[in-house]
Every structure is written in structure tokens, then in C-alpha cells.
C-alpha positions, 0 to 999 in steps of 0.5 A: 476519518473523513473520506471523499467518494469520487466518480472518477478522477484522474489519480486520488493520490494527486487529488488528494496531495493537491487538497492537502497542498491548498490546505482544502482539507485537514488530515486524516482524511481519505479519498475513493474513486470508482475509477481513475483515469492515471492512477500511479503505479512503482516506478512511474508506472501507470496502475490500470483503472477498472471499474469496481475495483478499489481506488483509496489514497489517505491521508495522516498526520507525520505526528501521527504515525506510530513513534516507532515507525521509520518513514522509508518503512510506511509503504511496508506498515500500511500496506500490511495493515490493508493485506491483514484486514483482508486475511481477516475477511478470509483472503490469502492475500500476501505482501510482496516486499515493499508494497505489492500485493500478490494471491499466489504468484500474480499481483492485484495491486500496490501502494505508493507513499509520499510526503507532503509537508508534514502528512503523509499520503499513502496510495491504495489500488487494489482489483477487487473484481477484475484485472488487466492482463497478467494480474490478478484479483483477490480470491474472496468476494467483498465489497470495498465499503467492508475493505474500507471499513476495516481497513481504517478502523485497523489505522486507528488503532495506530498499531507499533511498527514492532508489532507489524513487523513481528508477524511480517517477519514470519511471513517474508519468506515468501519474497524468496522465489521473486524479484524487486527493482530499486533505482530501475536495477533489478535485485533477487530476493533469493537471499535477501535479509529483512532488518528490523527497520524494515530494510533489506539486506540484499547481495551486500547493499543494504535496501530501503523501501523508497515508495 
């Protein structure tokens, strides 16, 4: 995959969308910043920039994702993706429904998709060293060319939404004590129920990962 390594830039996921856009760059294709000065966040938000950490938006083919994965489920198969070669670097980091990623209760990142034409162009911050307050960072110490490295090998395999879901399943238990907003509504995820297409079932209204 061709990647892009920046200094700093304002959001490497609006970066890279406008390459896509004008057609200055083919799909797949990557950029990394050492630091964004507006990186988005969920819900508007905006993700602080802190030197060090990992800044990452890719971009892939709509023709190239797997057959089987719904497009309102990329953020929960892409985000998996990036927590599991991170357990494979010896981390216990867990993915909080749809796209955030947590060590134990604190959060220390997320991923954002979006679709442009026929590509879609997921967005990766991650606080691999350092963290505002009230997040946290991951628990190994590793540097982003390792996290990099694994992780788009991990993508290359194209790996089945079946097989990606089969393991988060077993794992989305953990969701149980937290909360997720949808359409600035605020929703428990006490007893919610994960469906197969990566939806959730939650107090009657059936939910879809919109990021």
C-alpha cells in the first residue's frame, strides 16, 4: 500500500479524501501524520493532537473489501482488525462498539469511515504514547512503524466480516457496563444485542454503526 508520511496536517483523513477527490492518488493508499492540527473525532468531535501518537487514514477500494462485509459495519471490521494486531504485539486492547478503542475503562482512540465515490477511507487516531486528560494510552510500548506494519499487512489479507465477527462476538461482552451515542441520543449498552451484521439491538431499536 502506498503510504504518505506527513509532518503535521491539519486531519489525514480530510487530506487524504481531497487526494482521492482530484484523483492525485489511486486506492489503496495511506497517509500518516506526526501530528494533526483538526483530526475528527465521533460526533464532530475534534480528536487532540499529540506528538508521537498515531495519526493514519486509508484508503481501499469499495471493490475491494471483503463480499461479505455490510458498509455500515467497516468502522467495527477495520477497527478490529487494528485492535487484534495490537493483541498480537502483546496489548489488551479491547474494541468498544462501534469504533472506540479502550485499555480497561479509558479510551485511547477511535476510527472514523467514510465514503468517497467508490473508496472507502477509514480514519485511525490511536495514543500510543501520551493522552489528554481523561484518556489513556496503550499499555505495550511499540513504535507506529511496528503498528503500521502489522496492521496493513493484517488488510491485505482481506479477512471475511464472518471471520472478524465470530471472534468479536465472544468479546462484546465487554460493552455491558458502558454507553454509545447515535444521532446525539445517548443509548446503554447494558442489554444490548449484537446481530450478525454488525447492528445492534438495543431497547427495542435495531442500531447501525454510522461512522
Amino acid at each position: 500500500m502506498k503510504t504518505i508520511y506527513l509532518k503535521s496536517v491539519d486531519s489525514t483523513q480530510i487530506y487524504l479524501k481531497n487526494l482521492i477527490k482530484t484523483k492525485k492518488i489511486q486506492p489503496p493508499c495511506a497517509v500518516v501524520a506526526d501530528m494533526q492540527n483538526s483530526g475528527m473525532g465521533s460526533r464532530g468531535n475534534k480528536w487532540k493532537s499529540i506528538d508521537g501518537n498515531l495519526f493514519l487514514s486509508l484508503a481501499i477500494s469499495l471493490d475491494k473489501l471483503p463480499k461479505d462485509l455490510k458498509l455500515e459495519s467497516a468502522s467495527i471490521y477495520f477497527a478490529y482488525l487494528l485492535k487484534e494486531s495490537l493483541n498480537e504485539l502483546g496489548s489488551k486492547i479491547w474494541l468498544k462498539w462501534p469504533n472506540d478503542f479502550y485499555i480497561n475503562d479509558l479510551k485511547i482512540g477511535g476510527m472514523i469511515t467514510n465514503i468517497v465515490g467508490n473508496v472507502l477511507i477509514c480514519g485511525v487516531g490511536l495514543n500510543l504514547l501520551d493522552a489528554p486528560n481523561g484518556f489513556g494510552v496503550l499499555d505495550i510500548k511499540v513504535s507506529r512503524e511496528m503498528v503500521l506494519e502489522k496492521y496493513l499487512q493484517k488488510i491485505k489479507k482481506n479477512i471475511s466480516w464472518k471471520q472478524v465477527f465470530s471472534k468479536y462476538k465472544l468479546e462484546f461482552y465487554q460493552n455491558h457496563k458502558f454507553f454509545t451515542h447515535i444521532n446525539d441520543l445517548k443509548f446503554s449498552l447494558s442489554e444490548a444485542v449484537l446481530k450478525h451484521d454488525g447492528s445492534i439491538l438495543c431497547n427495542g431499536e435495531r442500531i447501525y454503526s454510522l461512522r
